[in-house]
N, C-alpha and C positions, 0 to 999 in steps of 0.2 A: 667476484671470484678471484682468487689469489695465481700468479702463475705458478706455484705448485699443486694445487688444484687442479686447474686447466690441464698441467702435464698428466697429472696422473689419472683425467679421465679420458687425455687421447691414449694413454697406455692400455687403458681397459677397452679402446674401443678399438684399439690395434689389435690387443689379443683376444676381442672376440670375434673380429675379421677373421683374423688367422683360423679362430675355431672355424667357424665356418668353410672357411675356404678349405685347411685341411679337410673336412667331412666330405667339400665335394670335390677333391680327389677320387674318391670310391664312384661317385658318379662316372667324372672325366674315364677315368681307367676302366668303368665297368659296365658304363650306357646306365647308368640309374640315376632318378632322381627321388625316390621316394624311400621316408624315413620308415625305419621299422620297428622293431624288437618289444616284444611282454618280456621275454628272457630276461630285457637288461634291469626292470621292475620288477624281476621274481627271485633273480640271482644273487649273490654279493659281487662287487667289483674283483676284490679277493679269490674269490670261489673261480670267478670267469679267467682270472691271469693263472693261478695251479693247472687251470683245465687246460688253456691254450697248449703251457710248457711244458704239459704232458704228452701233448699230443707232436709235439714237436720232437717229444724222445722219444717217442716210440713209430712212427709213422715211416714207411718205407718210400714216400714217394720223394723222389730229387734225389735219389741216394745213386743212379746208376753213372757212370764213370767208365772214360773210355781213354784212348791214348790222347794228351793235350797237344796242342798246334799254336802256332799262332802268323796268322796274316798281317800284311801292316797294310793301309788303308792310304790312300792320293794322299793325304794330311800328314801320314805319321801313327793314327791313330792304329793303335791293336786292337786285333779281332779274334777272340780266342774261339778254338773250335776243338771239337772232342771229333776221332775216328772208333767207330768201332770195325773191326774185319770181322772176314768171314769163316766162320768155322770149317777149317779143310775137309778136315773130318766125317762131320754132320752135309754137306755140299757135296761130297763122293756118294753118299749112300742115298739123296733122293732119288725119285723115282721120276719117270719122264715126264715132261711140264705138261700140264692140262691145254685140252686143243677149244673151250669155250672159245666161242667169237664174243668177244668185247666191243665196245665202244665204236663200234659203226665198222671195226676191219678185225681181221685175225692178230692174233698172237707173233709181236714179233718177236722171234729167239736174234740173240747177241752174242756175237762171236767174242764180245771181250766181258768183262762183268761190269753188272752195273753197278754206278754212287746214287744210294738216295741221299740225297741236300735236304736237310727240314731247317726252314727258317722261322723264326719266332713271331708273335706280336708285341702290340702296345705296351709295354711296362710289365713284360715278362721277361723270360728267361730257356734259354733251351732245356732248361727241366720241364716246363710244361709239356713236351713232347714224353711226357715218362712213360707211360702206359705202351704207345708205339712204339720207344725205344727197345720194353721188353719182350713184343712182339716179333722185332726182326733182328734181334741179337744174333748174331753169328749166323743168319742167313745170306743174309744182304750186307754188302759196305756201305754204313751209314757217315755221314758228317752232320752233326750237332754245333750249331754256332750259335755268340752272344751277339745282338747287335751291338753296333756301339752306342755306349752309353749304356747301357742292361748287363746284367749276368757278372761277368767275369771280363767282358770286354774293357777297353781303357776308355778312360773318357772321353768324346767325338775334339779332338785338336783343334779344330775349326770353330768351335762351337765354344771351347773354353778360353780360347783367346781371339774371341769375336772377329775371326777372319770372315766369318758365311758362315747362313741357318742352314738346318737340317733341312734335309730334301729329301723327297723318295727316289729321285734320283741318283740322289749322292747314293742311299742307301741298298738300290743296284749298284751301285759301283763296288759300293762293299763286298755284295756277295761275287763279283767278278774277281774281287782281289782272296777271297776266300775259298774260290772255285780253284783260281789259281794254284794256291797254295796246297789243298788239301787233294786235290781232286782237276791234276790237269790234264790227264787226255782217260779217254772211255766214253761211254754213255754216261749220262746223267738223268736220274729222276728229279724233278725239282717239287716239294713241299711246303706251301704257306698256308699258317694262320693268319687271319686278321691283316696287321701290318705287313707281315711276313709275306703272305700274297701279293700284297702291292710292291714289295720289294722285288719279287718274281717276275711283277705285268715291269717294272723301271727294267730290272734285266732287259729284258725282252726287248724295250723301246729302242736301247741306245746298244744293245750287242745281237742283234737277229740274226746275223750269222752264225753266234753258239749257239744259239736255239737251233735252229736248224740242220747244224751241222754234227751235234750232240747230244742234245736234248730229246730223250726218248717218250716219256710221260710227265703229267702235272698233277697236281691234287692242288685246289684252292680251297679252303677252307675257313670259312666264318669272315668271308672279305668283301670286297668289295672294288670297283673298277673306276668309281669318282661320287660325286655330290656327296660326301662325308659331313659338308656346312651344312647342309639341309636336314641333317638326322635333327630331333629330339630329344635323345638319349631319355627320354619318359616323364620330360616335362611340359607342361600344358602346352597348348595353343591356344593364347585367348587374343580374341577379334581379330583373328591372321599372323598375327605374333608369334613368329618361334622365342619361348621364352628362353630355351637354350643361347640361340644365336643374342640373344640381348644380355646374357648374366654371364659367359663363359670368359667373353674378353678382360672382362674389370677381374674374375677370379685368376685367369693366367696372368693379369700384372701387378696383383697382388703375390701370385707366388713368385713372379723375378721378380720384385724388386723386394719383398720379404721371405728372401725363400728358407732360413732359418726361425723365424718366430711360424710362419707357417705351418712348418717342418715340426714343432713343437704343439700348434695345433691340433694336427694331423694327430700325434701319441696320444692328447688328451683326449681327442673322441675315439679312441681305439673299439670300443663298445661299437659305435656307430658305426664305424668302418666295416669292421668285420659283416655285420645284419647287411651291408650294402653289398658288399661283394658276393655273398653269401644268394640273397633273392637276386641279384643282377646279374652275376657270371652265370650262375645256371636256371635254368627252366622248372625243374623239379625242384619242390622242398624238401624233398626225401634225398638228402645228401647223406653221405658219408662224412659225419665232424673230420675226420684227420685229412679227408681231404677235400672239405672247404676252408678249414686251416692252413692246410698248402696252398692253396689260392690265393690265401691271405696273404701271406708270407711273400710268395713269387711276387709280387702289386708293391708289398709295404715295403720293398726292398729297393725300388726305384725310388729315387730322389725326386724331391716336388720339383725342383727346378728344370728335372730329364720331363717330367709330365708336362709341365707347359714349352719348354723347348720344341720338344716334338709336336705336339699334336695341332701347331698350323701347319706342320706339311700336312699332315692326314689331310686336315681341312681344304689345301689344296688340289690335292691328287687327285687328275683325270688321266685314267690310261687306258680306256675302252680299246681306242684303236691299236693298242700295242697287244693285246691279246690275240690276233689274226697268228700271230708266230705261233700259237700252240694250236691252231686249229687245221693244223695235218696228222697231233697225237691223241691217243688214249690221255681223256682228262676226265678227272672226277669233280665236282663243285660239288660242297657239300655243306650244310649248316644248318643250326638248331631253329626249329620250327620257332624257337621264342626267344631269338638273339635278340637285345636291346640295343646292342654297339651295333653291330651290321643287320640287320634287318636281312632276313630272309628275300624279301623282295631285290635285294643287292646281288645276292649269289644266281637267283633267276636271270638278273640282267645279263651278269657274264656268262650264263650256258645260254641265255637267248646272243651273243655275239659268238658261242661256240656248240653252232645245232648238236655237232655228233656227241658231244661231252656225255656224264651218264649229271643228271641233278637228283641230289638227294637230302631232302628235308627231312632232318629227325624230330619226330614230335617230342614235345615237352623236355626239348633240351634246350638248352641258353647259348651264351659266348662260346666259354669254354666247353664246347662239344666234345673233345678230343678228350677229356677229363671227365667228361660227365658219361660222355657215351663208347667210351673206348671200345669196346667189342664191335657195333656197328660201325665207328670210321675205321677198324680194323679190317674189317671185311670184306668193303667196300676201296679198301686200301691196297687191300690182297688182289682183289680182282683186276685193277688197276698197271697193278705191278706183273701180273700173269701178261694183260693184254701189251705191256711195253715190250717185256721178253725178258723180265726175271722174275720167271716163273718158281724159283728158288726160294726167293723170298714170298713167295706168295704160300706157299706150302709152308714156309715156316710159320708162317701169323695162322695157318689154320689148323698147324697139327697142336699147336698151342691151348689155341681155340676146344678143341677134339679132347684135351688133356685135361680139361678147368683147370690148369695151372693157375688162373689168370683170374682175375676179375673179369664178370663180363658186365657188357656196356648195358 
């Protein structure tokens, strides 16, 4: 065999790594490991790309928009975050806050107003919060942020000039330097997805005094409190074998060290991708196209290189004991009965370390709960938010609710 030969069947065997690898992206990002789609055998490729870009011009979710901010992060790095306030208006004319006893004690009212803080996960974006967003629109002062490395944020400084890996640590800090900024003295609600939750338990580890001295309510949401290495994300176990824990390493150093052919990978199984995100972010197959398109979207907008960056912090993250700082509040733990990234049995963990917490498993929802089930983490949101003492916003998510303005969950 000639070395032109040779070269250009390491080339082919480069880029069908990379295929590969890019496909399982959609696993890493969405807890799946299993291939799907008759659609992409029934379809034309053609027909599948009109459809997507239709659905992208006409689809209302990620479209809402608040005042822009931006924190700067130990590193340098920017943290951009949206405010939305409170409607004066509509906030003069409720009616007096519901007396229900929540979460193991009464309703406590706050003599200042509260910020709810919603923080993101894995290889999203503070638009995933869309649904919630339109829930407490001008009830509540809400602050929406990008972690870094995601959304709008800048690229983690540390991270792009190999000072130090990402930490969930670091990534409390972040939200301390975003609390800062956006949201520095009052009560605070604090709100995590996924990573976004562990972001919350890092909070908590390394600043207990603002929790305590602040922090009125939590919502954790489709997370988890540590052993992330031991998930399956929905690949076998054969003869005791996490097949995950044995395939994931070589596919995260295939995306740093090729994280452009990868990256190109990743576009050419876009068929694949989508089926993967699609059965693995949520629990029902009876989705809404324009928004498991948005799923899509929110995912395929992270850089392969942010997906393997991050996700050995995840894989690291023990923060059980840091959770004790919210077990004097009204907390919700909530997530979908058939999450394949966090496993339900994770969000049990953390309300089994916080008895009075309310646990709530929604059936035949996935990952992305907050998107599949909005109505129910809406309400369950409300209740939450009544038992912290803005009861304000709590009547906004239900007069909404009352209105079918809204999609319900």
């Amino acid at each position: 065999m000639s070395e032109g030969e040779t070269t250009g069947a390491d080339a082919v065997g480069r880029w069908r790594g990379a295929g590969v690898a890019g496909a399982a992206i959609g696993i890493i990002a969405t807890g799946a490991a299993v291939g799907v789609a008759v659609e992409r055998l029934t379809v034309g490729r053609g027909m599948r790309r009109k459809a997507r870009l239709a659905l992208d011009a006409s689809a209302p979710y990620g479209t809402l928009r608040g005042t822009a901010g931006t924190a700067i992060a130990e590193d340098g790095t920017e943290l951009y975050y949206e405010i939305d306030e409170v409607d004066d208006t509509a906030a003069a004319a409720d009616a007096p806050a519901p007396r229900r006893r929540l979460f193991g004690g009464a309703a406590r009212p706050q003599a200042e107003p509260v910020t709810v803080i919603f923080s993101h996960g894995y290889c999203l974006a503070q638009d995933s919060w869309h649904f919630q967003r339109a829930a407490l629109r001008g009830a509540v002062r809400t602050v929406f942020w990008d972690q870094r490395s995601h959304g709008r944020s800048g690229r983690g400084v540390a991270q792009r000039d190999r000072q130090a890996p990402v930490s969930i640590d670091l990534l409390g800090r972040d939200l301390k330097a975003v609390i800062d900024a956006a949201a520095p003295e009052g009560p605070l609600v604090l709100v995590g997805h996924s990573m976004g939750g562990m972001t919350m338990m890092a909070l908590a580890a390394q600043y207990p005094e603002l929790v305590a001295e602040r922090v009125v309510g939590a919502a954790f949401i489709g997370t988890s409190s540590g052993l992330i290495a031991e998930l399956t994300y929905g690949l076998p176990v054969v003869g005791g074998l996490n097949v995950a824990r044995r395939v994931l390493p070589g596919v995260f150093k295939l995306m740093t060290a090729q994280a452009e052919l990868v990256e190109r990978g990743r576009r050419a199984t876009a068929d694949l991708f989508a089926g993967l995100i699609k059965r693995y972010s949520f629990g029902s197959r009876d989705v809404d196209p324009a928004l498991a398109r948005f799923a899509e979207r929110l995912i395929e907008a992270t850089p392969v290189e942010i997906v393997a960056e991050f996700y050995p912090a995840l894989a690291e993250h023990d923060k059980v004991e840091a959770l004790c700082a919210f077990d004097h509040l009204p907390v919700l733990v909530l997530a979908g009965a058939r999450d394949m990234m966090t496993p339900s049995e994770h969000s049990e963990a953390i309300a089994a370390a916080l008895p009075d917490a309310e646990l709530v498993l929604v059936p035949d929802a996935g990952h992305l709960v907050m998107l599949e089930s909005p109505g129910v983490v809406d309400e369950h949101l409300a209740q939450m938010l009544a038992a912290a003492g803005a009861g304000e916003a709590a009547r906004g998510i239900e007069q909404r609710r009352t209105a079918g303005t809204r999609r319900h969950g």
